[in-house]
VEXPAZA-566187 format. One record per residue (C-alpha): residue in one letter; x negated, y negated, z negated; residue number from 1. Coordinates in pm, whole numbers, plus 50000, padded with zeros to 5 digits. Layout:
// VEXPAZA-566187
<site r="a" x="X" y="Y" z="Z" k="NUM"/>
...
This chain:
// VEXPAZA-566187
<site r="x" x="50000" y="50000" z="50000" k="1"/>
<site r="x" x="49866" y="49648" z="50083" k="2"/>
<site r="x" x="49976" y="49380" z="49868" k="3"/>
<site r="x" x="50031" y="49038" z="49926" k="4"/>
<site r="x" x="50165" y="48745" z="49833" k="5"/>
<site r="x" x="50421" y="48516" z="50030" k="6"/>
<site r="x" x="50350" y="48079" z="50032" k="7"/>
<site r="x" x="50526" y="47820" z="50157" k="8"/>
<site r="x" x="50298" y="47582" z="50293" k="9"/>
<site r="x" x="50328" y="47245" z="50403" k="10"/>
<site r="x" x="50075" y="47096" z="50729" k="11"/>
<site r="x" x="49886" y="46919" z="50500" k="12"/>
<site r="x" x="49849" y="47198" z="50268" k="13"/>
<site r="x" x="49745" y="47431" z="50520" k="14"/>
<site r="x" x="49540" y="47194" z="50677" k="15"/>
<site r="x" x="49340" y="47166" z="50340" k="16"/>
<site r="x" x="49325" y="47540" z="50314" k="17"/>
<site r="x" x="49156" y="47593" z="50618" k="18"/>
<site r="x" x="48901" y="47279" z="50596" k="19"/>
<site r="x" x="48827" y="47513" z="50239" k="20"/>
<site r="x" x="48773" y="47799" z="50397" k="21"/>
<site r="x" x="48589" y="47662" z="50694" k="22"/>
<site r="x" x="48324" y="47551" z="50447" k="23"/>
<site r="x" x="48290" y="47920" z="50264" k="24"/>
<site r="x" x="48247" y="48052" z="50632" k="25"/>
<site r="x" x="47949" y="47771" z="50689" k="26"/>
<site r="x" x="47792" y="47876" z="50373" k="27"/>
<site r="x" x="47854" y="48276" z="50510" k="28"/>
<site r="x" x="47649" y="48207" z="50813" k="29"/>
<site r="x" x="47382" y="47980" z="50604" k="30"/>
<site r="x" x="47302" y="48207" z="50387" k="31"/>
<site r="x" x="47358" y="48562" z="50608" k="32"/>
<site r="x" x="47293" y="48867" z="50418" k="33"/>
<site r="x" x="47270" y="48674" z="50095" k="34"/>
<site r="x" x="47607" y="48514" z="50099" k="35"/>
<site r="x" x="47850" y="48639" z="49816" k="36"/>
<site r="x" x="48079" y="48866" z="49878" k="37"/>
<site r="x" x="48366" y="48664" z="49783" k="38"/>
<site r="x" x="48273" y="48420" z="50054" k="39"/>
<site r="x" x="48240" y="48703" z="50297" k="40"/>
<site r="x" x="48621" y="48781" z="50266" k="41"/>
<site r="x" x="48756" y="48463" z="50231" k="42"/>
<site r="x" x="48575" y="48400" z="50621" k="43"/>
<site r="x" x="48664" y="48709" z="50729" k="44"/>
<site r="x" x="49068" y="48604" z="50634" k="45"/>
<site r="x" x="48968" y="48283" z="50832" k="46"/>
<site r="x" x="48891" y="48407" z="51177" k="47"/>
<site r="x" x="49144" y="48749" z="51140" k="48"/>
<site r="x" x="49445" y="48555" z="51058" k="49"/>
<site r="x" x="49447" y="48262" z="50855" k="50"/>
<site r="x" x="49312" y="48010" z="51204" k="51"/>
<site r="x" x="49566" y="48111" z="51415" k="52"/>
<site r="x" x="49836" y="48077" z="51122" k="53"/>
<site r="x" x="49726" y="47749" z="51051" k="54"/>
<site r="x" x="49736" y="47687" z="51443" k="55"/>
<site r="x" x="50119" y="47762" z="51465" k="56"/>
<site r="x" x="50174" y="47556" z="51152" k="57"/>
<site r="x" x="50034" y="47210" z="51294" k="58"/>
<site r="x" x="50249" y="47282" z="51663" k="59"/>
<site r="x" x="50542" y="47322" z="51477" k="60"/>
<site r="x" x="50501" y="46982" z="51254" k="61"/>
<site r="x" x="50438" y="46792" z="50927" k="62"/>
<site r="x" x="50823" y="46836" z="50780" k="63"/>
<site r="x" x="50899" y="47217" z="50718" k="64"/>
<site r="x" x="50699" y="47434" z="50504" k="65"/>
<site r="x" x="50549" y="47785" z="50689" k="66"/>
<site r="x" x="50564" y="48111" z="50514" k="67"/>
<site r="x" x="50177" y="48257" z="50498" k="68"/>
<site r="x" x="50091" y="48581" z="50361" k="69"/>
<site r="x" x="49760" y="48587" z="50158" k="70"/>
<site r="x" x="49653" y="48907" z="50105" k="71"/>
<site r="x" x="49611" y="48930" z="49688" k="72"/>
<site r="x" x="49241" y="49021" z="49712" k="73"/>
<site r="x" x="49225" y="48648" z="49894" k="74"/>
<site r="x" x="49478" y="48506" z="49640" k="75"/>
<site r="x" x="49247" y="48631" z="49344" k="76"/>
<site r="x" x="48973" y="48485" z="49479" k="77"/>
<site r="x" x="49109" y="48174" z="49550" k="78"/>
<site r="x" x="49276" y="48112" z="49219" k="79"/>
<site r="x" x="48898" y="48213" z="49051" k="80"/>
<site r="x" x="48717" y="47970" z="49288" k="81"/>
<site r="x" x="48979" y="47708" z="49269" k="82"/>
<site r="x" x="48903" y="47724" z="48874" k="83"/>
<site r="x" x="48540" y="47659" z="48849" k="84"/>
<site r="x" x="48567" y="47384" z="49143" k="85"/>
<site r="x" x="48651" y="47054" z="49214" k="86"/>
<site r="x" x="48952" y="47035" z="49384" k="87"/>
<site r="x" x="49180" y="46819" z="49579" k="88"/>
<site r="x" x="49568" y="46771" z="49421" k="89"/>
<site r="x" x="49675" y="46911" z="49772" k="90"/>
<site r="x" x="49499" y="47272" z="49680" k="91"/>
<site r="x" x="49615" y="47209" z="49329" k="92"/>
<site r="x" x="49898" y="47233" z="49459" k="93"/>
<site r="x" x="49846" y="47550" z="49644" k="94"/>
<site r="x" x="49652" y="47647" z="49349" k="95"/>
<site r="x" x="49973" y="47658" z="49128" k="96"/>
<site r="x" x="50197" y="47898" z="49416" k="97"/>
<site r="x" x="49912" y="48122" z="49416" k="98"/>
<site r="x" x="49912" y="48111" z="49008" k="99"/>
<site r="x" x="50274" y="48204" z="49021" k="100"/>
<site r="x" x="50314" y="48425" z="49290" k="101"/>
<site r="x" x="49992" y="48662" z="49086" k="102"/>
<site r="x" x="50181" y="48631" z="48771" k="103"/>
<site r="x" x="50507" y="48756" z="48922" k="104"/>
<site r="x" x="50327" y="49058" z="49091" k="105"/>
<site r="x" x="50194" y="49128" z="48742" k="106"/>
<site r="x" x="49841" y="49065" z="48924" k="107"/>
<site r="x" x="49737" y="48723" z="48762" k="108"/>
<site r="x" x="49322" y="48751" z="48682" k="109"/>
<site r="x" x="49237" y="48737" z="48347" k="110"/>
């Protein structure tokens, strides 16, 4: 069974996501072999399906939030990077439908 977790996610929000994840797939192919795994997944969620999510999302507009399925191994790392770093309030935002949707899946990180 794969689990995952459902958002709603506005442009902006999305937008913010991917400019995130963008920068942990810079730092992949920086650092190579050396790069955490953590990192690894979050780029390899990126380029498999998270892009061209993000694509649809900005061609269909600003106004109506997008379902996106995050995977919970993303989720989890997500909501433990999003803890120890500075943050914008738009992924704080994100931040806290992640937080939920783990706690409601009885899959929060301790």
């Amino acid at each position: 069974m794969i689990l995952h977790i459902n958002l709603r996610l506005y442009e902006f929000e999305a937008v913010a996501m991917k400019e995130y994840l963008i920068s942990k797939l810079q730092d992949v192919t920086k650092l190579q072999g050396h790069a955490p795994d953590s990192d690894i997944v979050l780029s390899e969620w990126l380029t498999e399906r998270f892009g061209a999510k993000v694509a649809t999302i900005e061609r269909r507009g600003p106004k109506t939030p997008q379902k996106v399925v995050i995977p919970v191994s993303v989720a989890r790392i997500l909501w433990k990077n999003w803890q120890e770093e500075m943050i914008p309030a738009t992924l704080t935002m994100v931040l806290g439908g992640i937080d939920a949707q783990l706690k409601n899946l009885n899959l929060h990180p301790r």
